[in-house]
N, C-alpha and C positions, 0 to 999 in steps of 0.2 A: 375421430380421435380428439379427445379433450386437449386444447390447448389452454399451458396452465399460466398464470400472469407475471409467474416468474421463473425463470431459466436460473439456479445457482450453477456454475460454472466452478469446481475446485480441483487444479492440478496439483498432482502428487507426484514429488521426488524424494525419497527414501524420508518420508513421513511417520511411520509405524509408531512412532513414540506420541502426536498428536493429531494424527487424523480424526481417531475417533472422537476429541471433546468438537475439532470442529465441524464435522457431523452433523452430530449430537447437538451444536448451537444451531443449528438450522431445523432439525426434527423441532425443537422446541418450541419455534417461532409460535407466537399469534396468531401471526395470518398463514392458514394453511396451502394457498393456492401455489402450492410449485413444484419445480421436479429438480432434482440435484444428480447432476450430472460429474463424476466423478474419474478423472482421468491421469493412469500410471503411466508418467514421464519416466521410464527405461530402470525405475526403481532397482538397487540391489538389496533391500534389505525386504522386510515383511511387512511392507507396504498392502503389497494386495491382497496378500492373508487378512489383514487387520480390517479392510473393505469390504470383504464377502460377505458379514455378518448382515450389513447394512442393508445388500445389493441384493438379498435371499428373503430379507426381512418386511422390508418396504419397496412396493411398486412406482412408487416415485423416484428412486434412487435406481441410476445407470451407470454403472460400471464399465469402462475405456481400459483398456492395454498395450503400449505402443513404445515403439523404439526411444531411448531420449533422444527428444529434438529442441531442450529449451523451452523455457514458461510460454514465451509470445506465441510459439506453434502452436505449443497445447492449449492456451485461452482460444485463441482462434478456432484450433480443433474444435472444441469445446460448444466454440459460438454454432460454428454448423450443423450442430445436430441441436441445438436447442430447437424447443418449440415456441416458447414463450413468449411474450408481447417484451417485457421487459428482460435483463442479462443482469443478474447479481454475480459479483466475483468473488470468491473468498480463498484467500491463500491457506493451504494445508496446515500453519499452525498458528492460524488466529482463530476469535471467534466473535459472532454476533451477540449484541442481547435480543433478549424473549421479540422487543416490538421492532426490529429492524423493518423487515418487510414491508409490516403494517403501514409505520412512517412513511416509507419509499412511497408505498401504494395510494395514499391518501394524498401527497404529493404529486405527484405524478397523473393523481386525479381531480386533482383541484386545478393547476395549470397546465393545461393541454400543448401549450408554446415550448415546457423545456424538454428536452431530450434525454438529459442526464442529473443524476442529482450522487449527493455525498452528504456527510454529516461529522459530528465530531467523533475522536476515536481515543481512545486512552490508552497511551503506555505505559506496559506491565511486564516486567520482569518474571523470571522461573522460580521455583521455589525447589528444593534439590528433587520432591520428589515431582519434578513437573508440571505441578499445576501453575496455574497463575498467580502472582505476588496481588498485594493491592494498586492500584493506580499511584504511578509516580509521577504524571504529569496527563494534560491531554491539550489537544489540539485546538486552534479555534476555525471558527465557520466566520468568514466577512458578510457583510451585507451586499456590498458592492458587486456587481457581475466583474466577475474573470477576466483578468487581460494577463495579453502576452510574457507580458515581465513579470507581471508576480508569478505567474507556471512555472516560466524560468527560472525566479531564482528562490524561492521555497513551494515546493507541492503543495497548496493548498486541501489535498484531495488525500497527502502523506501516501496512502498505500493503495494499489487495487481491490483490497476486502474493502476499500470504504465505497468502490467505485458503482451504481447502478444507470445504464445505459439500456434506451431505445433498442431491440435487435434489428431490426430496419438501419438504423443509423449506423450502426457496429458495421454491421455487415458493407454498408454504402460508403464507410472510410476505409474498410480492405484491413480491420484491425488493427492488433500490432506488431509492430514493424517486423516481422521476420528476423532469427539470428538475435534481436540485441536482448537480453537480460537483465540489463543492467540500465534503466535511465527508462525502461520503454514504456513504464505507466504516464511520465511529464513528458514522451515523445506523442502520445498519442492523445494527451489533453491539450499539448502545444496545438497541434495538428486543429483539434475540436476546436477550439478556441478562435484559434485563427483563422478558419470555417467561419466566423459568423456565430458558431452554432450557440445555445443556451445551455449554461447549466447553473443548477439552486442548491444553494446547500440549507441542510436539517439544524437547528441549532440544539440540537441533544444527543449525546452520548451513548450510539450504536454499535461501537465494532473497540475487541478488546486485541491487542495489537501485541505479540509480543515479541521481547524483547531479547535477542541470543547473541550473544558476541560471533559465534562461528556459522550464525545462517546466510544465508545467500544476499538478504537485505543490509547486512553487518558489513559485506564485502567492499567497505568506503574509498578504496584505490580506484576501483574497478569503477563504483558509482562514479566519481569523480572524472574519470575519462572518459564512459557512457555521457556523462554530463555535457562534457567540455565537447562531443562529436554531436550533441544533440543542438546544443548552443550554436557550432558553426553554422548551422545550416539558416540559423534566423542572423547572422551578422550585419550589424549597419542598421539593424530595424530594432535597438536596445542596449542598452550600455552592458556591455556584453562584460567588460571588469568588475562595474558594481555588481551586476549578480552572480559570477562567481566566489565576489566575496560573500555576500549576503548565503550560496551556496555553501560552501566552506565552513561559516559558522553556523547553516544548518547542519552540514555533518561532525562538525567538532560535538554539537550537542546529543545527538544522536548517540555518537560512541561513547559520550559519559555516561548519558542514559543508561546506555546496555550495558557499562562496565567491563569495555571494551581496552585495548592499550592504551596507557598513560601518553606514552611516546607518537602514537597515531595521533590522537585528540590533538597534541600539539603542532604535529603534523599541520592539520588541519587549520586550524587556527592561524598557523601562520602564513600560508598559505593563501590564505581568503586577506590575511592584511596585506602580504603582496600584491596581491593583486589588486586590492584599493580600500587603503584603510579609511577613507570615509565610508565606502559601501558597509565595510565591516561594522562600525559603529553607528550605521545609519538608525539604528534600535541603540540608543544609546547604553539603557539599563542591559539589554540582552549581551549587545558585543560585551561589556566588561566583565560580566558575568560571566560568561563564556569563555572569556580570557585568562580570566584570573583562575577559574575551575582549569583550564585547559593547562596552566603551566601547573598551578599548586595537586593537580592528581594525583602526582607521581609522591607523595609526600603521605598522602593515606591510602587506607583500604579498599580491597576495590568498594567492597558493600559500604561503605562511606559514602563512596564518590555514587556510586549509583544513586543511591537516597538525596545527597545532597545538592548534588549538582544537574539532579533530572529538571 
């Protein structure tokens, strides 16, 4: 049996409205070595309707059916039936550009030492009828290898679509954490991290991200207590107030981003100054920019505030 050089791994919970573009961003790839493995988290709507087309059509693509158990099952799920040397993630409503893979591949084959790598990603808002807006902002890639606190207190890696890992490795950390949904991509890079292990980032714009006020990534309560249970466990080993602040006004940005509630963002915002407004302004231009978007929201539209404040 052909094993292919990349395992995509994409779970679906009541996805039917973009499953199929993100698919469709991986049939398109460049580099064609892989198989996409596609798995319905207890879906109620026409989710698996919308997959069959795929699953009938292309011998690369495998179709999963299963109880919901939450994302971290189903990734894991997911990882155990791969074949693949490498584990590409992609969340049911983002997508890749054409040379993701490629990048990875060439990466991945030029230094034999790292295990996992990321790149940068662009956040994109919906347009009513669905598709993607234009890029409202995008991430950056550091030079520096990974530590502890930066994991902690903003994702450099932002989402699991950006995330590609070793299956050897995946498998040898026991995945992610069972149960948590909320924090368990920065629980399971804290983990890599603090492992010793290596991971490189791409410095080009691979994974288009998008942006929904009511998806499961939007959920910033939730994130923020995920956070705060992930934090405990590294306590005493990182100034555990400054990167909830530094956290905090990554979520305050996030929900203008997505144009999200006014009154959240603010939430947020002040939130991260409680808990140490030097951490908060330790980016001096960001914290005030964030600040000041975070209270004056409420004063414009949303589509304003998205635009302006991304």
């Amino acid at each position: 049996m052909h094993t292919p050089r990349f395992s995509v791994i994409i779970p679906v919970h009541n996805a039917e409205r973009t499953i199929a573009a993100a698919v469709q961003s991986v049939r398109a790839q460049s580099f064609k070595d892989f198989e996409i493995i596609l798995i319905d988290d207890g879906s109620s709507d026409d989710s698996v309707r919308a997959m069959l087309p795929f699953a009938g059509n292309d011998h690369r693509v495998r179709l999963f059916s299963k109880n919901q158990e939450g994302v971290s099952v189903t990734r894991n799920f997911g990882a155990q039936l791969a074949r693949g040397e490498l584990i590409a993630f992609l969340d049911a409503d983002d997508c890749w550009r054409p040379n993701k893979l490629l990048q990875h591949d060439r990466l991945h084959g030029i230094y034999q030492g790292i295990e996992a790598s990321f790149a940068k990603i662009a956040f994109r808002s919906e347009r009513e009828d669905g598709t993607l807006a234009d890029p409202l902002t995008y991430s950056t890639v550091q030079v520096d290898p990974l530590r502890l606190d930066a994991v902690l207190s903003e994702n450099p890696v932002c989402t699991t679509s950006n995330l590609v890992i070793k299956r050897e490795t995946f498998l040898a950390m026991g995945g992610f954490q069972d149960g948590m949904n909320h924090a368990e991509d920065q629980e399971f890079l804290a983990r890599f991290v603090d492992q010793g292990r290596k991971i490189a980032g791409i410095d080009q714009c691979l994974v288009d991200y998008r942006l929904s006020p009511d998806g499961l990534s939007c959920d910033y309560e939730a994130m923020l207590a995920g956070w705060r249970e992930l934090a405990a466990k590294y306590e005493g080993r990182f100034d555990m107030r400054r990167s909830e602040a530094i956290y905090c006004r990554y979520l305050a940005r996030r929900i203008l981003r997505a144009g999200g509630p006014a009154p959240l963002a603010r939430q947020m915002a002040f939130d991260g100054l409680r808990a140490d407004y030097r951490g908060f302004f330790s980016d001096t231009r960001r914290g005030g920019l964030t600040l000041g978007a975070a209270i004056g929201s409420s004063l414009l539209p949303q589509a304003v505030r998205t635009s302006v404040f991304a």
